[in-house]
PDB file of N, CA, C and O in Angstrom:
ATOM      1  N   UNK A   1    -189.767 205.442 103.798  1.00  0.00           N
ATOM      2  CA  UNK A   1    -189.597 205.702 105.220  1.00  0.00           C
ATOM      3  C   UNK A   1    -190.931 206.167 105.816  1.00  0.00           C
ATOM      4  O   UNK A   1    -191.660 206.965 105.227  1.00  0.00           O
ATOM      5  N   UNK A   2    -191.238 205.593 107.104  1.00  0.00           N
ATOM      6  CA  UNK A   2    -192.966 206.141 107.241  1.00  0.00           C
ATOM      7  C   UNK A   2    -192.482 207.270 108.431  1.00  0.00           C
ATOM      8  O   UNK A   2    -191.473 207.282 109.136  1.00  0.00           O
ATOM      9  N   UNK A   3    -193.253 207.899 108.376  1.00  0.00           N
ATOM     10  CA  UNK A   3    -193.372 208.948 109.183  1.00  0.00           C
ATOM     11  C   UNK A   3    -193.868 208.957 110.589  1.00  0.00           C
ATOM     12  O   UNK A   3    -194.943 208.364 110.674  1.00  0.00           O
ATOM     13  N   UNK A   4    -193.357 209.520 111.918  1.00  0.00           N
ATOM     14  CA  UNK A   4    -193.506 209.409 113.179  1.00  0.00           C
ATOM     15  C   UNK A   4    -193.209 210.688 113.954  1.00  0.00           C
ATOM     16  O   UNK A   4    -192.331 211.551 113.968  1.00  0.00           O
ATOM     17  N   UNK A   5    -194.372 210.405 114.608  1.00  0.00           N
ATOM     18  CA  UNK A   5    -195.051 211.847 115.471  1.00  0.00           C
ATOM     19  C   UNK A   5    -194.293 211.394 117.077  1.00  0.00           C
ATOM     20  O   UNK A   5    -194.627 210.361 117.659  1.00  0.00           O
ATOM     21  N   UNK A   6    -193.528 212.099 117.483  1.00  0.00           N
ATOM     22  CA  UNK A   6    -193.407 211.984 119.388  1.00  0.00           C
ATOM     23  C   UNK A   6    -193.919 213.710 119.408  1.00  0.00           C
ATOM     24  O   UNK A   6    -193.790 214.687 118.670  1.00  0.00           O
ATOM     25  N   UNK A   7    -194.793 213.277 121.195  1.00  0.00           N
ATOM     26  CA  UNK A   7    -195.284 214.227 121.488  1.00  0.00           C
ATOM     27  C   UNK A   7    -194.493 214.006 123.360  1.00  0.00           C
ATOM     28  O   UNK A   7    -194.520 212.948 123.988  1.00  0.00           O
ATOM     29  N   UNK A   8    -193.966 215.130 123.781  1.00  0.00           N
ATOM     30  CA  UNK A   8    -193.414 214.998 124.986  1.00  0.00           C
ATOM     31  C   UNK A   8    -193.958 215.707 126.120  1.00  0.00           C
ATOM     32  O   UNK A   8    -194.088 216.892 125.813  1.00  0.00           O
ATOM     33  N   UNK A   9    -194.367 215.449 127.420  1.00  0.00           N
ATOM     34  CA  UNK A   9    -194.783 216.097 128.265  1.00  0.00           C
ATOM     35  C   UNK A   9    -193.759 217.203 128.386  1.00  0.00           C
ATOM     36  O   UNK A   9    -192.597 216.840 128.208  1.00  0.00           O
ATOM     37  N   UNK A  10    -193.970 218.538 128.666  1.00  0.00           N
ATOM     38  CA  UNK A  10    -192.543 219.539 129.032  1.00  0.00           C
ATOM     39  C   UNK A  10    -192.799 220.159 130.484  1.00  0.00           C
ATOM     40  O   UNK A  10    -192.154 221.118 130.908  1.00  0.00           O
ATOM     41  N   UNK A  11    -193.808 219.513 131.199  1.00  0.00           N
ATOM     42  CA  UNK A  11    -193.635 219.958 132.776  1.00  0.00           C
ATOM     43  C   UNK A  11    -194.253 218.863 133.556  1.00  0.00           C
ATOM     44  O   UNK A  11    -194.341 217.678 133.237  1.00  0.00           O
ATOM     45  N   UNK A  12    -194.674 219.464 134.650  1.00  0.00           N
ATOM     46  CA  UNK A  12    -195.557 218.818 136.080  1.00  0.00           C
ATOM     47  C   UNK A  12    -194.802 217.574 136.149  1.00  0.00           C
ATOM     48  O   UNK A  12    -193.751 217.212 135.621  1.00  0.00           O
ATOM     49  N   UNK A  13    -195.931 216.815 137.241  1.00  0.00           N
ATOM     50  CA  UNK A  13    -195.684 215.150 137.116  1.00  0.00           C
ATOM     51  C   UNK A  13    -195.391 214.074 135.892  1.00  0.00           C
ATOM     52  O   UNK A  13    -194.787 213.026 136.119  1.00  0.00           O
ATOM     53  N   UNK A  14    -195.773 214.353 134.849  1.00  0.00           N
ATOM     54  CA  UNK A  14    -195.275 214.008 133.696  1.00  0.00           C
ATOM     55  C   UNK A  14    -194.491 214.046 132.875  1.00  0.00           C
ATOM     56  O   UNK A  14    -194.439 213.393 131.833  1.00  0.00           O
ATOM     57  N   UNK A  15    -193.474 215.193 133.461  1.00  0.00           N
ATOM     58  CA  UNK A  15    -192.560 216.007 132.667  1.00  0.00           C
ATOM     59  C   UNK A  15    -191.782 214.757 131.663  1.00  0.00           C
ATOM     60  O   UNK A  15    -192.044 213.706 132.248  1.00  0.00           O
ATOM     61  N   UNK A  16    -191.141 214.509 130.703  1.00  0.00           N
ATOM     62  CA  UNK A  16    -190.412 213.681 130.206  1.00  0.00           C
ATOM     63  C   UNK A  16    -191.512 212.366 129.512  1.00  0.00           C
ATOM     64  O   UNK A  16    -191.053 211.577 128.686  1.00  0.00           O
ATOM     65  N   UNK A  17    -192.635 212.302 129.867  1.00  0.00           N
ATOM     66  CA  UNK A  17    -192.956 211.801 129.179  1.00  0.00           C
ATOM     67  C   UNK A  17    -193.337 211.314 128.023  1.00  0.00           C
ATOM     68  O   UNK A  17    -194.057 212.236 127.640  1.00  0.00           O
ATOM     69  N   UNK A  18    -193.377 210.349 127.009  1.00  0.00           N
ATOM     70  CA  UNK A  18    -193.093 210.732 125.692  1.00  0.00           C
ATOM     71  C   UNK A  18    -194.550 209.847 124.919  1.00  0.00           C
ATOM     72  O   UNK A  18    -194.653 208.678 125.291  1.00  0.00           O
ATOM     73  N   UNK A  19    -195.511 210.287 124.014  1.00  0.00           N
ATOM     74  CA  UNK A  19    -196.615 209.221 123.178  1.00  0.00           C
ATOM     75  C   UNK A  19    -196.015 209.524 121.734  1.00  0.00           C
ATOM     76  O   UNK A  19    -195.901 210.664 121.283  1.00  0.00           O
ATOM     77  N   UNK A  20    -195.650 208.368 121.070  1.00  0.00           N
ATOM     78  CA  UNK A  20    -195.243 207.834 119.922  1.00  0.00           C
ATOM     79  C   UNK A  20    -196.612 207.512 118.876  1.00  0.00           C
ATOM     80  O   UNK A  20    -197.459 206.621 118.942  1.00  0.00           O
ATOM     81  N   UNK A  21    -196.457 208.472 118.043  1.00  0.00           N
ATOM     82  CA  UNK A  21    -197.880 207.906 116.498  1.00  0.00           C
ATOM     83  C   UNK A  21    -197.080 207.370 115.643  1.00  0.00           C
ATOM     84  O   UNK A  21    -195.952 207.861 115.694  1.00  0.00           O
ATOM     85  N   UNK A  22    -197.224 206.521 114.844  1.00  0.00           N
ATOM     86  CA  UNK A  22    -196.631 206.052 113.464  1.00  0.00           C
ATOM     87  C   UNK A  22    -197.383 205.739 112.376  1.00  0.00           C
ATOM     88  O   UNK A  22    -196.841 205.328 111.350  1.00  0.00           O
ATOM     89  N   UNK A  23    -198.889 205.915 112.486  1.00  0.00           N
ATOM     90  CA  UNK A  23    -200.021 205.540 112.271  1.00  0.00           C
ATOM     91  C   UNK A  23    -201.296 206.606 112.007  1.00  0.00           C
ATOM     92  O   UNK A  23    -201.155 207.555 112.778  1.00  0.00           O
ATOM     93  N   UNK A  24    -202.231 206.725 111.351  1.00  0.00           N
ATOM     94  CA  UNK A  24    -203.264 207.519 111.449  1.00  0.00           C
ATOM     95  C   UNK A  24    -204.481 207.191 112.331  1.00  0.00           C
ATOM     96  O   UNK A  24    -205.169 206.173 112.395  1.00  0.00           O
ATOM     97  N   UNK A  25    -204.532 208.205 112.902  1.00  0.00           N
ATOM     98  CA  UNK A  25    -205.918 207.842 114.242  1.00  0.00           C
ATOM     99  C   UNK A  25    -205.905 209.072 114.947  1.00  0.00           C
ATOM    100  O   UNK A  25    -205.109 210.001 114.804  1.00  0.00           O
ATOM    101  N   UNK A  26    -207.085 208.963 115.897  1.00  0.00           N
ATOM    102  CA  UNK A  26    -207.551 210.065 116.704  1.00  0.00           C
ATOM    103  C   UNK A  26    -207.375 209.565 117.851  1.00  0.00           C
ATOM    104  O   UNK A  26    -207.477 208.350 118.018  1.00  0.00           O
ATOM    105  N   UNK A  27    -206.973 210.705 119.202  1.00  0.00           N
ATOM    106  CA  UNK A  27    -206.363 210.772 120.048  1.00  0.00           C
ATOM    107  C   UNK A  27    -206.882 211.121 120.503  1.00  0.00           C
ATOM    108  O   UNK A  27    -207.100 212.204 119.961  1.00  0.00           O
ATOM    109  N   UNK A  28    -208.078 210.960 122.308  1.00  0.00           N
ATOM    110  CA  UNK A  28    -208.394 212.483 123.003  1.00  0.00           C
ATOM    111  C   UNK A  28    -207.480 212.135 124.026  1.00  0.00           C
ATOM    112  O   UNK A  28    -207.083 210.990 124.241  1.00  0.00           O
ATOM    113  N   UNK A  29    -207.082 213.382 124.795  1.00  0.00           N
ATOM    114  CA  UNK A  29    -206.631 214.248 125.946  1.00  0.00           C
ATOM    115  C   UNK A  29    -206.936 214.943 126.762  1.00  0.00           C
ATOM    116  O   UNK A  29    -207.172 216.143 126.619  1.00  0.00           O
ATOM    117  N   UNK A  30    -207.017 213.960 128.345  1.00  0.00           N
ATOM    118  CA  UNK A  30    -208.289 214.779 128.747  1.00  0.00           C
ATOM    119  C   UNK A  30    -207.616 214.018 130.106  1.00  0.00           C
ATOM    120  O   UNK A  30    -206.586 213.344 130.142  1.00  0.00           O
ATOM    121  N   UNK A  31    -208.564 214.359 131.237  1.00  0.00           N
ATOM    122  CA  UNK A  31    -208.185 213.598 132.314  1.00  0.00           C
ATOM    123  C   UNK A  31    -209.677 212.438 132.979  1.00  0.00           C
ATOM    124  O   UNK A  31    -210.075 212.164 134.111  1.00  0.00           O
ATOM    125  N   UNK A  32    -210.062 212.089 131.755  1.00  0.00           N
ATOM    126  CA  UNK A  32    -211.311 211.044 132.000  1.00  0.00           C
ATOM    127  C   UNK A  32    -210.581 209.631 131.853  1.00  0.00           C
ATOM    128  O   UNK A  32    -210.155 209.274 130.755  1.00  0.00           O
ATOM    129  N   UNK A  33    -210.498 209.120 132.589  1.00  0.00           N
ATOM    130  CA  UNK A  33    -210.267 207.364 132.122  1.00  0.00           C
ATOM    131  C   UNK A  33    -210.320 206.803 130.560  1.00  0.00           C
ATOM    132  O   UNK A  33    -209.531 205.979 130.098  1.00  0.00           O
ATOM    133  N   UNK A  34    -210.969 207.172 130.138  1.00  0.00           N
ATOM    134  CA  UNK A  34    -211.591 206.593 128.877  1.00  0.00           C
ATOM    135  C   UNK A  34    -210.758 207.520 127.635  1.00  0.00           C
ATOM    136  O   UNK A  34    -211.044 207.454 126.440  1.00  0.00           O
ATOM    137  N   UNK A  35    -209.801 208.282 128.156  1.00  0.00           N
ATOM    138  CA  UNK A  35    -208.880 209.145 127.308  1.00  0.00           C
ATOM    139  C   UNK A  35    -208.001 208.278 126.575  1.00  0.00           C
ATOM    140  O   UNK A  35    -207.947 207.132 127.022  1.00  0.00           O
ATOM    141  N   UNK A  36    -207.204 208.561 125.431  1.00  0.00           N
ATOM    142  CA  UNK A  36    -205.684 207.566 124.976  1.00  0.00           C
ATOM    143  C   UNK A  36    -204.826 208.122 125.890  1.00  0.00           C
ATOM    144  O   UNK A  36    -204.092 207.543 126.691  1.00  0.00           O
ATOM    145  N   UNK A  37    -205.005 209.475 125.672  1.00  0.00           N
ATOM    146  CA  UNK A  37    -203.803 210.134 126.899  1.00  0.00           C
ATOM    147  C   UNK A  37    -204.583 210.892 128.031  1.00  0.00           C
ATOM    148  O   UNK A  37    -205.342 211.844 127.854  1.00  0.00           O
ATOM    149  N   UNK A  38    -204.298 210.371 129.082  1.00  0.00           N
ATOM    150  CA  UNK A  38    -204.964 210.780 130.243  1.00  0.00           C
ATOM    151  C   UNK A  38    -204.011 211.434 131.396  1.00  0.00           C
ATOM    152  O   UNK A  38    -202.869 211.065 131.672  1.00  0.00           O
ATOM    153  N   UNK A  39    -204.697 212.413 131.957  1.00  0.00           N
ATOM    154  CA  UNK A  39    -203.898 213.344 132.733  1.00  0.00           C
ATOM    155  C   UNK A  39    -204.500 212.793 133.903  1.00  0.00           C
ATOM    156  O   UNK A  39    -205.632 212.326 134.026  1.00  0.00           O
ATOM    157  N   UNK A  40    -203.275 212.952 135.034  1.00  0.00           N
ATOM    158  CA  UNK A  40    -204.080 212.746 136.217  1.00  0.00           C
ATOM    159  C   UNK A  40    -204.885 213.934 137.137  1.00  0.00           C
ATOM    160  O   UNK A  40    -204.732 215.141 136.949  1.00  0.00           O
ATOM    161  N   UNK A  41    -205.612 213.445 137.983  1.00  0.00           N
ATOM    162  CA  UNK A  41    -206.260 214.496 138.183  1.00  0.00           C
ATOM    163  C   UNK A  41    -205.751 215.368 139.473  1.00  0.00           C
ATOM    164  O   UNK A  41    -206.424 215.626 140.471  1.00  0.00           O
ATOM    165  N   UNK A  42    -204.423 215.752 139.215  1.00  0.00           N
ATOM    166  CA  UNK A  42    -203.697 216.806 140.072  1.00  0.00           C
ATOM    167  C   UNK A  42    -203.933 217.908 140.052  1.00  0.00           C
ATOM    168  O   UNK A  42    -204.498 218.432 139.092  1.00  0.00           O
ATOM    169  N   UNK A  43    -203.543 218.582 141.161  1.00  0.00           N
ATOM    170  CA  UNK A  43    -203.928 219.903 141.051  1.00  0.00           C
ATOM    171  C   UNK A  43    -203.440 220.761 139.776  1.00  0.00           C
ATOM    172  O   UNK A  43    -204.198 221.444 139.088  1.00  0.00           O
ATOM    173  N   UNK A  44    -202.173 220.628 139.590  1.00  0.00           N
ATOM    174  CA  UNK A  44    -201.394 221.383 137.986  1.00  0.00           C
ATOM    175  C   UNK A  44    -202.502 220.693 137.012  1.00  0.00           C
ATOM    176  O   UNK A  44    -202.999 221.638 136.399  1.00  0.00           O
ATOM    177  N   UNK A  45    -203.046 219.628 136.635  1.00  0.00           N
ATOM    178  CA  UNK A  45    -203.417 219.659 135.560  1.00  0.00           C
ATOM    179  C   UNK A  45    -205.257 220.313 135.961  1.00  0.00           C
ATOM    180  O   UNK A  45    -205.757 221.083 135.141  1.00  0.00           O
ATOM    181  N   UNK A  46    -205.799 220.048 136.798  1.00  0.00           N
ATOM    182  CA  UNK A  46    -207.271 220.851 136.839  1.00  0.00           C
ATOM    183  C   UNK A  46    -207.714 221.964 135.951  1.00  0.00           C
ATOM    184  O   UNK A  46    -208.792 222.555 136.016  1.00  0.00           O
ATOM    185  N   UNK A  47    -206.944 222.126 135.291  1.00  0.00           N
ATOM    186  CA  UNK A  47    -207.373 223.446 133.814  1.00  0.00           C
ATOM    187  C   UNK A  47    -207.476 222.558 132.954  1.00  0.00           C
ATOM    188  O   UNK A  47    -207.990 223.060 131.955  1.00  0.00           O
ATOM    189  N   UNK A  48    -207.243 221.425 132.801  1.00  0.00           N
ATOM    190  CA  UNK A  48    -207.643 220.639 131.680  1.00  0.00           C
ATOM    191  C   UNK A  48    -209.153 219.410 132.035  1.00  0.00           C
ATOM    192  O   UNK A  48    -209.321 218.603 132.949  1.00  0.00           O
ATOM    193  N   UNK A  49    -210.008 219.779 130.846  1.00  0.00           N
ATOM    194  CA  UNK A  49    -210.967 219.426 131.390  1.00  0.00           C
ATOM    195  C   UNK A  49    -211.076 217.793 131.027  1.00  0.00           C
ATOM    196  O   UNK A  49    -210.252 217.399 130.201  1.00  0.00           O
ATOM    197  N   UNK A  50    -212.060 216.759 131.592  1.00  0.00           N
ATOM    198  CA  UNK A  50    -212.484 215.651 131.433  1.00  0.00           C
ATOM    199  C   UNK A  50    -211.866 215.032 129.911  1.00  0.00           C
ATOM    200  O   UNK A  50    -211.054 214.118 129.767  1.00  0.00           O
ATOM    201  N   UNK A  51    -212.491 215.797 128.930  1.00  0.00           N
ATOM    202  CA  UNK A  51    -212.140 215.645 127.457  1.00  0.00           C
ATOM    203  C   UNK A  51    -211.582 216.684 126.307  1.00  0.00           C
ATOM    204  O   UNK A  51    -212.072 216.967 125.213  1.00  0.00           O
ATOM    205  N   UNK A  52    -210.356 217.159 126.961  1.00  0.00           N
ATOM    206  CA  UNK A  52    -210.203 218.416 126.706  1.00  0.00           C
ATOM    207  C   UNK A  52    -209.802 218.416 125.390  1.00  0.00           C
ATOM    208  O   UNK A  52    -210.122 219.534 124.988  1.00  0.00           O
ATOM    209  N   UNK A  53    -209.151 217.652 124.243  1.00  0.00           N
ATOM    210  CA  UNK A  53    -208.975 218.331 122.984  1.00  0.00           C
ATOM    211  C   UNK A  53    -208.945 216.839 122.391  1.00  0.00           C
ATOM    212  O   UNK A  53    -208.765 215.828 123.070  1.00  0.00           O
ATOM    213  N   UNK A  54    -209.171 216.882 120.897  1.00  0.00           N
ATOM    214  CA  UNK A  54    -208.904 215.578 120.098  1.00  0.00           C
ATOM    215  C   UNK A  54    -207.507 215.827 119.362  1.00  0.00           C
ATOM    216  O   UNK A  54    -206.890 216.892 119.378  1.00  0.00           O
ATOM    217  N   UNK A  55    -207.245 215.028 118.922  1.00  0.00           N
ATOM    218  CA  UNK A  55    -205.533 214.816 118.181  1.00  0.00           C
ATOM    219  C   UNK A  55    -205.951 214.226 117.115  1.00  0.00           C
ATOM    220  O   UNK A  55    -206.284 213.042 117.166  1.00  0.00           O
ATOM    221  N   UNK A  56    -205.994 214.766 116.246  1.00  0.00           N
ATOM    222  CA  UNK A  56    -205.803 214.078 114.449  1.00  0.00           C
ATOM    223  C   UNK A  56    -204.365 213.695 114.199  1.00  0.00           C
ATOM    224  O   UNK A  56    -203.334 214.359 114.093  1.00  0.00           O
ATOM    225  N   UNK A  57    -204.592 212.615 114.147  1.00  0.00           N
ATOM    226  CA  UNK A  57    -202.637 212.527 113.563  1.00  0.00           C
ATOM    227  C   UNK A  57    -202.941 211.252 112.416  1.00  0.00           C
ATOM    228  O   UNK A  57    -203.556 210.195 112.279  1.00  0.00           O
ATOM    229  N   UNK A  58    -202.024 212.202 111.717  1.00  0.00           N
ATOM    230  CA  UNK A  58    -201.752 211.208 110.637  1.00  0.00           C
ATOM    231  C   UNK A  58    -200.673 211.630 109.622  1.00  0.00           C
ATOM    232  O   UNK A  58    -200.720 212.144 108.505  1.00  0.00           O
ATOM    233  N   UNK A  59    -199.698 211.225 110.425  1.00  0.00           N
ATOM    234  CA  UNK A  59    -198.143 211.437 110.352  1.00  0.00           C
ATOM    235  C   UNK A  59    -197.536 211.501 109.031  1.00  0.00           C
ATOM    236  O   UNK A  59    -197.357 210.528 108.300  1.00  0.00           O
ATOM    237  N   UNK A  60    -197.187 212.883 108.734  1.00  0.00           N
ATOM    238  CA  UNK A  60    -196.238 213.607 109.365  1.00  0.00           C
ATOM    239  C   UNK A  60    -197.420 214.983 109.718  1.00  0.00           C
ATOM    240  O   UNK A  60    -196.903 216.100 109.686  1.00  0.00           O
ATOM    241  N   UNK A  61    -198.581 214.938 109.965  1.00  0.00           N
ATOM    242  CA  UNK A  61    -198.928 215.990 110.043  1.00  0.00           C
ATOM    243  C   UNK A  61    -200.023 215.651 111.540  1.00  0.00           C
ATOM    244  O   UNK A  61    -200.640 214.596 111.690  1.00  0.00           O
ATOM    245  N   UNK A  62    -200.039 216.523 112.267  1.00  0.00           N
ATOM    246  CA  UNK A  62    -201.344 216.459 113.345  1.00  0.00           C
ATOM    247  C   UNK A  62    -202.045 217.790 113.421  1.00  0.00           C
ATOM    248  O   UNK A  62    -201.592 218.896 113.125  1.00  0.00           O
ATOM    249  N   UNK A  63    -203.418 217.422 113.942  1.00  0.00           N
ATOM    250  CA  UNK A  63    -204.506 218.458 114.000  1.00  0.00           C
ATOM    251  C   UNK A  63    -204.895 218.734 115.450  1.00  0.00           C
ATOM    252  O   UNK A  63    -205.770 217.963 115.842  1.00  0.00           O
ATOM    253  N   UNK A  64    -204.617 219.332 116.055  1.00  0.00           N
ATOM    254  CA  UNK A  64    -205.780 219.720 117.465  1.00  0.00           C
ATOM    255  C   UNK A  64    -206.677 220.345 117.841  1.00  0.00           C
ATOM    256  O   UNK A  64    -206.355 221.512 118.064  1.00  0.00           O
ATOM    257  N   UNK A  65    -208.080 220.034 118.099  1.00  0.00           N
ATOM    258  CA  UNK A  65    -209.081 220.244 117.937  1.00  0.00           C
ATOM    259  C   UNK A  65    -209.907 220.492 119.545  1.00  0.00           C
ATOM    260  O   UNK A  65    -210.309 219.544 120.220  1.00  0.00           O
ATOM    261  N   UNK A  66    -210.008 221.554 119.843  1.00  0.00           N
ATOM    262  CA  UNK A  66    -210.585 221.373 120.946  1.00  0.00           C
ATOM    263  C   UNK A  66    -212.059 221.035 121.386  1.00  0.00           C
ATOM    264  O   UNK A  66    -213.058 221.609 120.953  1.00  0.00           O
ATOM    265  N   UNK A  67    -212.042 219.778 122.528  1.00  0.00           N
ATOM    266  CA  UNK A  67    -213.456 218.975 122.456  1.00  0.00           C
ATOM    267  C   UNK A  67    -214.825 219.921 123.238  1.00  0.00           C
ATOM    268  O   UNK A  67    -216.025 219.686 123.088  1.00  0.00           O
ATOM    269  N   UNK A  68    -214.287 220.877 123.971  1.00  0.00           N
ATOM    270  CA  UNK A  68    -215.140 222.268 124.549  1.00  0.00           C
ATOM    271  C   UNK A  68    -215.828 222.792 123.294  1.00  0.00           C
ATOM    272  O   UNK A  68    -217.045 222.699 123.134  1.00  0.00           O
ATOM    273  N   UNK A  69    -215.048 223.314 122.464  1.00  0.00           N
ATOM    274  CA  UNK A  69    -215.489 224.152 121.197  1.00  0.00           C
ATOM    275  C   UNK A  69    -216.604 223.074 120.699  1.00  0.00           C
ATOM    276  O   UNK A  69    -217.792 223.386 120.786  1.00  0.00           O
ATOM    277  N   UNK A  70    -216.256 221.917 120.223  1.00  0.00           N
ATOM    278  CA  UNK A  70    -217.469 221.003 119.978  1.00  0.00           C
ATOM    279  C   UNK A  70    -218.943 221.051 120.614  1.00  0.00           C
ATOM    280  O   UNK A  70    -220.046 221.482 120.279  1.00  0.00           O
ATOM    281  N   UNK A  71    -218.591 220.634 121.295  1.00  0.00           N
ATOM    282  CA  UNK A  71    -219.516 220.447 122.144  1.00  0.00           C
ATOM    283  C   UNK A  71    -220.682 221.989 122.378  1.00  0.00           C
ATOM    284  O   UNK A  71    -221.900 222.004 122.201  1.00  0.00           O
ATOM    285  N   UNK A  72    -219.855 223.059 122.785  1.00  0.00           N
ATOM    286  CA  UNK A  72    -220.593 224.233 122.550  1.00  0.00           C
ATOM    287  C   UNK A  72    -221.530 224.603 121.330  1.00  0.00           C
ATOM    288  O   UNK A  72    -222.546 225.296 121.370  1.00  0.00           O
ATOM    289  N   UNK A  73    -220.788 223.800 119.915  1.00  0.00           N
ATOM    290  CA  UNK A  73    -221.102 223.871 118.922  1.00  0.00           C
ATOM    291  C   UNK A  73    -222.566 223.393 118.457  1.00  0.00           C
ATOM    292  O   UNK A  73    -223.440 223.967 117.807  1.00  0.00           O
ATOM    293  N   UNK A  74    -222.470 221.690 119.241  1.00  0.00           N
ATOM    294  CA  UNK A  74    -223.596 221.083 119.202  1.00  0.00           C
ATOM    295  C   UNK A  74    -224.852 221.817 120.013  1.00  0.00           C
ATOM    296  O   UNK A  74    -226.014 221.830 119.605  1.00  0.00           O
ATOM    297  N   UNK A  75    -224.376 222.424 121.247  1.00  0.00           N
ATOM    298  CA  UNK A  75    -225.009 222.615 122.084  1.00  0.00           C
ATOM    299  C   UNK A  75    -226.039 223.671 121.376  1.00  0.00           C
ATOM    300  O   UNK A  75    -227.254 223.511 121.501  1.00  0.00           O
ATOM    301  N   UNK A  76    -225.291 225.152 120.352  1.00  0.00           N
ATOM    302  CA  UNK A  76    -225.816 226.253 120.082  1.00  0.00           C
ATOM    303  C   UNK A  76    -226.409 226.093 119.300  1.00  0.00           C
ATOM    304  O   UNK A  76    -227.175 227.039 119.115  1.00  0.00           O
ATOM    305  N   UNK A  77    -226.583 224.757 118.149  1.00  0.00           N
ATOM    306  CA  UNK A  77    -227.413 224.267 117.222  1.00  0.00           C
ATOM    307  C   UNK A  77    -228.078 223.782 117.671  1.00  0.00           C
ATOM    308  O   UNK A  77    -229.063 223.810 116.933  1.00  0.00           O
ATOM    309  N   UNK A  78    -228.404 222.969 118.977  1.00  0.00           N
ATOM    310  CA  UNK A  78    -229.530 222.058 119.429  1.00  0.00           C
ATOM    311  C   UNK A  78    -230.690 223.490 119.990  1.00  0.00           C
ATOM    312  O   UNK A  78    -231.891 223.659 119.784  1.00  0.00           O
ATOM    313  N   UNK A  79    -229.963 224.086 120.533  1.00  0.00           N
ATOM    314  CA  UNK A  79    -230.978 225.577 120.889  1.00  0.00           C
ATOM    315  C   UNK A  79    -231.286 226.395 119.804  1.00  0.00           C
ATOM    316  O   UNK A  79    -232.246 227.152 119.944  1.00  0.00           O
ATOM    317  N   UNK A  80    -230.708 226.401 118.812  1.00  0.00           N
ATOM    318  CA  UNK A  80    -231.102 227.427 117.372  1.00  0.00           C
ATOM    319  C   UNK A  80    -232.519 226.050 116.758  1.00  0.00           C
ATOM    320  O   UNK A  80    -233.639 226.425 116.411  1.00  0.00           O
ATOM    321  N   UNK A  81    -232.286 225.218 116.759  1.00  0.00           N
ATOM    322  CA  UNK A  81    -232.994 224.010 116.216  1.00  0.00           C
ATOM    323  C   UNK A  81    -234.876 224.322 117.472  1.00  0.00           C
ATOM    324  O   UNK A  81    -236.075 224.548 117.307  1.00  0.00           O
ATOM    325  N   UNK A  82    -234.066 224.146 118.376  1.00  0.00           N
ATOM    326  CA  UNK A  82    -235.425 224.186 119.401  1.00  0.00           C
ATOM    327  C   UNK A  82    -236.028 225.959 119.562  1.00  0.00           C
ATOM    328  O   UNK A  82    -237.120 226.207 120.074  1.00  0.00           O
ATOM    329  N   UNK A  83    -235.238 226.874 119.109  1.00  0.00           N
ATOM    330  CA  UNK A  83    -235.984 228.229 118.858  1.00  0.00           C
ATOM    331  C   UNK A  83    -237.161 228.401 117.650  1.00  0.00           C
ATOM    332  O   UNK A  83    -238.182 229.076 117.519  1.00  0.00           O
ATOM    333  N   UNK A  84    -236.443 227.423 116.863  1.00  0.00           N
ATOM    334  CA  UNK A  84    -236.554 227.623 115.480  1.00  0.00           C
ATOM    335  C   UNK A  84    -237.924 226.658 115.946  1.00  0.00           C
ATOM    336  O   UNK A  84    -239.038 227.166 115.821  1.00  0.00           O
ATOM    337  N   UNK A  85    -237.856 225.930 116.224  1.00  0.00           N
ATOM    338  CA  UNK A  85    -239.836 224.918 116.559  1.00  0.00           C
ATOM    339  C   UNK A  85    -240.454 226.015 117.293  1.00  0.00           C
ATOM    340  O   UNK A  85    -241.673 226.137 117.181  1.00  0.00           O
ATOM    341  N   UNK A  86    -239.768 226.884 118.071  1.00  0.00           N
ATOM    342  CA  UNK A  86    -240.785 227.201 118.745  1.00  0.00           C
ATOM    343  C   UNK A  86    -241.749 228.240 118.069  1.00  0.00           C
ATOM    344  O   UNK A  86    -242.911 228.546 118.334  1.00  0.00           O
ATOM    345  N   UNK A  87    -240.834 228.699 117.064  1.00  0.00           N
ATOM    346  CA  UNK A  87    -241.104 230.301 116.417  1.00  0.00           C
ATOM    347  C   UNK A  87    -242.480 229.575 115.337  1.00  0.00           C
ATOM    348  O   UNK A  87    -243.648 229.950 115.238  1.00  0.00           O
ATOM    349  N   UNK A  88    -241.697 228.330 114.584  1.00  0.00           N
ATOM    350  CA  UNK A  88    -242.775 227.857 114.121  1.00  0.00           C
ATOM    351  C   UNK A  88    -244.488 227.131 114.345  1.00  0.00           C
ATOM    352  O   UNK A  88    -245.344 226.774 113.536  1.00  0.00           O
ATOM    353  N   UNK A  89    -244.423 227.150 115.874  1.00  0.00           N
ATOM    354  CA  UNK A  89    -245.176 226.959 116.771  1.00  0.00           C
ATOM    355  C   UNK A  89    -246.600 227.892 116.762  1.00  0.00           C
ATOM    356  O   UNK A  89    -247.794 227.599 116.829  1.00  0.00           O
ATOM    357  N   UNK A  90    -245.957 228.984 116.663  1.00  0.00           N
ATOM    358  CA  UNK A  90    -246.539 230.323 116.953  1.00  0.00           C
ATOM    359  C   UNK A  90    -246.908 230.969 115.983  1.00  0.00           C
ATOM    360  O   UNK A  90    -247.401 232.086 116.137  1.00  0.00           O
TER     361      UNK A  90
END
């Protein structure tokens, strides 16, 4: 028997809506076009950003990963990386 993920909207304009996994893959959620699941850009959803979290699924189990935290991540290594030239600079 293979295993299957439903994930259901539980409010706003979307309320009832339902995304079906049966499959392993990554998911973002966000309200950018270029999302799998895309929010519209209403006022209720405006706390959710452009690319707001990734979805690991790979059923029966999923991961959520938020794409902010990333990104900050890269960001604080690209500045530890460029401190780090500068110190060696000097």
């Amino acid at each position: 028997m293979h295993a299957h993920i439903t994930l259901t909207v539980m409010d706003g304009k979307l309320e009832g809506k339902e995304y079906g996994f049966s499959r392993r893959q990554n998911c973002v959620i966000g309200r950018a076009g270029d999302c799998e699941i895309c929010l519209p850009d209403a006022l209720e959803y405006l706390t959710v950003s452009r690319h707001h979290c990734l979805l690991e699924v790979d059923p029966p189990e999923i991961r959520v990963r938020p794409r902010q935290q990333e990104r900050h991540l890269r960001e604080r290594r690209a500045n530890r990386r460029q401190a780090e030239r500068r110190r060696g600079r000097r």
